[in-house]
N, C-alpha and C positions, 0 to 999 in steps of 0.2 A: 655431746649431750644436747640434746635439742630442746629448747625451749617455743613456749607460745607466744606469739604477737600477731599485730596486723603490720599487714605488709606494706613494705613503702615503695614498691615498684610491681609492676606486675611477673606471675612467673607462670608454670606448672609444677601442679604436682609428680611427685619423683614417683609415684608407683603407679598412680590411674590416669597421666599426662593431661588432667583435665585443668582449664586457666585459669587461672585466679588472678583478679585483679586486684588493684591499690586498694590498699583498707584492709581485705579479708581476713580472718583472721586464719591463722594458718601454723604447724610446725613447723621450726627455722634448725636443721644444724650445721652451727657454724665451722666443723670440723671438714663434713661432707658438699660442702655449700650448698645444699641441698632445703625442700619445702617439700611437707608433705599435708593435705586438706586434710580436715577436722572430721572426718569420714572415715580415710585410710586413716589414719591414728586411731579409731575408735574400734577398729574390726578387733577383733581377737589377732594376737598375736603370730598362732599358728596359720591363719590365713593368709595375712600379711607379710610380703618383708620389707622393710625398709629403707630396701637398697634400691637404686635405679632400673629401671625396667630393665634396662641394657644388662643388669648387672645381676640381674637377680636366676635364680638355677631355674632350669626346666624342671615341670612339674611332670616327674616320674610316671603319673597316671595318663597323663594325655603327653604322648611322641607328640615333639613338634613335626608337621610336615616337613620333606624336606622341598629346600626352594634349589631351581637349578635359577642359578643367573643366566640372563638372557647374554647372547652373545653378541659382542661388541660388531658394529658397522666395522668393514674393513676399511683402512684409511686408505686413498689414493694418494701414495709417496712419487707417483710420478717417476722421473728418470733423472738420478745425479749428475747433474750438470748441462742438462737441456735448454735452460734458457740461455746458458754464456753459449752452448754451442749454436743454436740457435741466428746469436746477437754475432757470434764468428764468421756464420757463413754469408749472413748480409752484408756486414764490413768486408771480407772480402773478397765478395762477387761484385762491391760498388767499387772497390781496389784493382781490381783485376781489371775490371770495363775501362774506370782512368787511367788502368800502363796501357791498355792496346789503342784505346783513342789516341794515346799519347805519341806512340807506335805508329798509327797508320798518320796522323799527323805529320810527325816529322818522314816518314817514308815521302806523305806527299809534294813538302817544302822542297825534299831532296831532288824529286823526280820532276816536278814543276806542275804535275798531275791540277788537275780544275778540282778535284776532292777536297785541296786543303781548303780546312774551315778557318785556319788560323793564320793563313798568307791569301788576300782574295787575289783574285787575275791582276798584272800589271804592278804587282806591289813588289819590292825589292827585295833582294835576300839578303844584302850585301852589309 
């Protein structure tokens, strides 16, 4: 059942969405948690429903248009697991380059080669 007061916060009206602010005086019901302005209350009832716009039937005389929803932006999902494989072949291409440095290294200790970085000329192996 809805009663009259003014309102102690601001809202819209549940049938013409139009604001109302603090004070106004307004329909409150408490059932529907709903307000409706001293306007829509006043119409004739047959004009009127008193249910939320959302809620309320299509008026038989006027077909709503129909709306086509616009179609969503395609999301770019990118590629399952591109970034670890990515992060895989950095680590070990920097892995790889450390065993053959490693490699040509000890080749050159062995061989007594001027190459090695890691024994300079004259240094002992011993």
């Amino acid at each position: 059942m809805a009663k009259r007061l003014a309102l102690r916060r601001a809202d819209r009206c549940a049938a013409c969405a139009i604001p109302l602010g603090v004070g106004t005086v307004a329909w409150w019901d408490a059932g529907q948690r709903l307000v409706w302005c001293e306007a829509c209350v006043a119409t004739p009832p047959r004009v009127i429903d008193l249910r939320p716009a959302a809620e309320a039937p299509v008026d038989p005389v006027e077909p709503a248009a129909p709306t086509v929803p616009a179609a969503p932006e395609p999301i770019d999902t990118g590629r399952a697991g591109g970034s670890a494989r990515r992060q895989y072949e950095r680590r070990s291409a920097r892995e790889r380059q450390q065993r053959e440095q490693a490699i040509a290294d000890d080749a050159a200790r062995r061989t007594g080669s001027a190459r090695s970085t890691r024994w300079p000329a004259g240094w002992s192996t011993r």
